[in-house]
N, C-alpha and C positions, 0 to 999 in steps of 0.2 A: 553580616557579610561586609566585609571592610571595599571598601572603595576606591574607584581609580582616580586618575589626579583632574581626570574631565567631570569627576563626579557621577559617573556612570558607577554599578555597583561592580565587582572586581567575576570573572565569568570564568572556566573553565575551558567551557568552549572556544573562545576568544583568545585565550591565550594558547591553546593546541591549535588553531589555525594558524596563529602566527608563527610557531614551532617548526610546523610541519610544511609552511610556507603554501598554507592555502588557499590564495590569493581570489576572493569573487566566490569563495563558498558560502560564507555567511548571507550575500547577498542572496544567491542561489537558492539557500533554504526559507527564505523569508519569503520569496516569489512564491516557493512550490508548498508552506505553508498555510501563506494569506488568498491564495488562488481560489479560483471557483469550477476550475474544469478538471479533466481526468488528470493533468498533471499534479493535483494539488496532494498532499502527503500530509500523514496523522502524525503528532510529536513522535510517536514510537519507530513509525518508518523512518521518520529525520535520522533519529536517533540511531539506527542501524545503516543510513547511509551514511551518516556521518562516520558512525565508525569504519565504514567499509572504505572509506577512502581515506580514512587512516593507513588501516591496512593495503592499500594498494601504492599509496606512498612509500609503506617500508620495501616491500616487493618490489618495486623500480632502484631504489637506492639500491638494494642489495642484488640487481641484477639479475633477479629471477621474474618470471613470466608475470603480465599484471594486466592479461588479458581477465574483460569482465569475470567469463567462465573460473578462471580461476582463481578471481577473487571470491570472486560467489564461494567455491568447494571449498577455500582454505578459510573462510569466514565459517564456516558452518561446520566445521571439522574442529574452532577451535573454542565454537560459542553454543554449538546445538546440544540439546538436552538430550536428543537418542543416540550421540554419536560413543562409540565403543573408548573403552582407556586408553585400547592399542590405536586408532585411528586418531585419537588426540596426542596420545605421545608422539608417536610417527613424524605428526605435520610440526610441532614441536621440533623436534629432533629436525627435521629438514631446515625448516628458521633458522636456529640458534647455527647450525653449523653453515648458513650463507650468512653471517652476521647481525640478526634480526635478536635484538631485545624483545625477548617475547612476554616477560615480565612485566617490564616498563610499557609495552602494547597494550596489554588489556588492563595495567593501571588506568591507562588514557582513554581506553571505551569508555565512554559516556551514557547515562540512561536518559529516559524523554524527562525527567523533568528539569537535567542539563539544559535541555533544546528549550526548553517553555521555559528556563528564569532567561537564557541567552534570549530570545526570541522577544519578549516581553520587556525583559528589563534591561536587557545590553543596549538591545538594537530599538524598541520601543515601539515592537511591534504588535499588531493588533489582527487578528482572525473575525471577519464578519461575514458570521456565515449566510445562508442563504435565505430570505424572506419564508413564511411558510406556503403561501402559492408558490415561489420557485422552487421548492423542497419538491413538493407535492407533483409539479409537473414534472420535474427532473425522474426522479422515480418510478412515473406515469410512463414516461420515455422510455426506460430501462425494460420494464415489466412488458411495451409492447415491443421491444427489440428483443427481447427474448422468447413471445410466443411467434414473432415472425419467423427467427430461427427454429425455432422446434417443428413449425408449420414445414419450413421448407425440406430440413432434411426428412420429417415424415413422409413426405412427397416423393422426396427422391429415396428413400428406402424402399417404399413400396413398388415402386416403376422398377426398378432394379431386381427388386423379386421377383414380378411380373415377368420380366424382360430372361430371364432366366430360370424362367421356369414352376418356381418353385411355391405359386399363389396363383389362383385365377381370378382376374381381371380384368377386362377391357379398358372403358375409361371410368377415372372415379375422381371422386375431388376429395381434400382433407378437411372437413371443420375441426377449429378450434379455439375456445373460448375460456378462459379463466372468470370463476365465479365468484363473488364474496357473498356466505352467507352467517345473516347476525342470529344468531343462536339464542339469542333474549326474546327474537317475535318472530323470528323464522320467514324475516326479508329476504331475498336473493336477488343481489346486484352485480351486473355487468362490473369489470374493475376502472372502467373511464367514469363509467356512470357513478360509482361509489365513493370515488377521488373527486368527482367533479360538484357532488352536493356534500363535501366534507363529512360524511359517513354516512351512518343511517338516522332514518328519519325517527325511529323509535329514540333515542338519544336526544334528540333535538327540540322533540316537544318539551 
């Protein structure tokens, strides 16, 4: 890979941003990258936003709509695997006759291992991900925000039935508990308690 005159190695990436004049993207993907929270993105998502704001580039120059929504449909109309020949020619034919190089567009889409040499070896950047205790809690987090939600609307499904007729019940209350069980000794753990002594104890001896 030949190289620039900073000695940085020469980027794809890098140089479509400067093209396309997108100014604070590079930084942008590096954040949402290297991050630790919901905002953080996998090289392949980069790599789809990246293109997508390629795409929403040309759509502004050429005067046509570059609201999200319709980035999103004309990205997926020109890159999805289920989309029909007609529905790709169509969005096709729409581009090319507001002035859109549709050729020279999807030359410039990018795949994620664009984003990982840019990411890495442009910018010199580095992904550390998360300890295995904060793996493991984070996760722990997820797994009880989701029986909380399923608790709740069960809850409120049933009142609703109730409330309308169509079940009999006074008052009732909903249990619900997610179980891990290890099929090697036929332990059954609570999911905090299974997370919280790093598996099972048959393994551990």
């Amino acid at each position: 890979m030949a190289n620039t005159t900073d000695g940085r190695p020469s980027s794809k990436v890098a140089r479509l941003i400067d093209e396309y004049e997108l100014d604070g993207l590079g930084a942008e993907m590096e954040a949402r990258w290297t991050g630790d929270g919901e905002e953080r993105m996998s090289l392949r998502d980069l790599a789809e936003f990246f293109n997508k704001r390629l795409l929403e580039r040309e759509l502004v120059d050429a005067g046509l709509s570059a609201l999200e929504s319709d980035v999103e449909s004309t990205y997926e109309n020109l890159t999805g695997d289920d989309i029909s020949t007609g529905v790709r020619t169509d969005t096709v034919n729409r581009l090319e006759r507001n002035g859109v190089d549709v050729d020279r567009l999807e030359t410039d889409f990018i795949t994620y291992q664009a984003i990982r040499s840019y990411l890495k070896e442009w910018r010199g950047a580095e992904y550390q991900g998360l300890s295995d205790d904060e793996k493991i809690e984070k996760d722990l987090e997820s797994i009880q925000r989701l029986l909380t939600r399923t608790l709740s609307v069960t809850d409120q499904r049933i009142e609703k039935l109730r409330d309308t007729g169509r079940i009999d019940i006074e008052d009732f209350e909903v249990f619900l508990d997610a179980q891990v069980l290890c099929q090697s000794c036929g332990s059954q753990y609570a999911v905090a308690e299974f997370f919280d002594q790093g598996g099972c104890e048959c393994q551990q001896d």
